[in-house]
N, C-alpha and C positions, 0 to 999 in steps of 0.2 A: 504494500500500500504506500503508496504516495505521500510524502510531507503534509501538500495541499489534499487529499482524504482526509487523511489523520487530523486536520484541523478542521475539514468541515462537518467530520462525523463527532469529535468532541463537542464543536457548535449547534449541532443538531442535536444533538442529546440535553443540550443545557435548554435549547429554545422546544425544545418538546417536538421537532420537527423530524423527517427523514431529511437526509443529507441532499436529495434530490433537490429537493424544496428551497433551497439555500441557490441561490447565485450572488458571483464573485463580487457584481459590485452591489449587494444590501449593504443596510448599515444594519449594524448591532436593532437598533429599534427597530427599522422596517420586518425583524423578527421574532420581533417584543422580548429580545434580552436586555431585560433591565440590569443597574450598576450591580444587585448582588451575582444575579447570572452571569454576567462582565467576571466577575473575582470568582467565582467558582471555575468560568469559563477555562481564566490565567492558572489555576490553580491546575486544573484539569492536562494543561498543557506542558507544563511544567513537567508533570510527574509522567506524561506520555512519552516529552522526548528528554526527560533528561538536563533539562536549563533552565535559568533563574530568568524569568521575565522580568526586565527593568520596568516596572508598573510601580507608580504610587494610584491604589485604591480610593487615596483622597482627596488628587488632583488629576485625574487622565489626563487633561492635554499638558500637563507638565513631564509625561514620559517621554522617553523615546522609541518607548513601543506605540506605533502608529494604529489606532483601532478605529478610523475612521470608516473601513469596510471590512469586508470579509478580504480581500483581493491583499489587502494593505496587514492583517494582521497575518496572511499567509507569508505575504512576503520578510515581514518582520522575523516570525519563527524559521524561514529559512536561513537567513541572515547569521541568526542567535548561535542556528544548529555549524552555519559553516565556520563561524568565529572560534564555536567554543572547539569545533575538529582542527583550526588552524595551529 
């Protein structure tokens, strides 16, 4: 499975959805994950691949984890995944 799977199937399970149901550019709302679903979501991810998402919980647009879409948080955990292999 895919990076981008792997995250959109964590997504879908937080927003109650099938992964189908999900495209790249939603935004977190457009799938009614609200801020706890968001922190479950990170949390989720985390433990999926293995890395610290830089998230403050009580500032998002002060991260540098980009969660402005789906497309955007894929690409983020890609990122995460090839820094922390580098």
């Amino acid at each position: 499975m895919s990076i981008k799977d792997q995250v959109i199937a964590i997504i879908a399970e937080q927003a109650m959805l099938e992964p189908g149901d999900i495209a790249m550019d939603n935004t977190l709302e457009d799938i009614g994950i609200d801020s706890l679903g968001l922190v479950e979501a990170i949390f989720a991810i985390e433990e999926g691949f293995d890395i610290n998402v830089p998230f403050n919980a009580n500032d998002p647009t002060a991260s540098d984890f980009d969660i402005s879409t789906i497309a955007s948080i894929v690409a983020a955990v890609e990122k995460l995944i090839a820094e922390q292999a580098a």
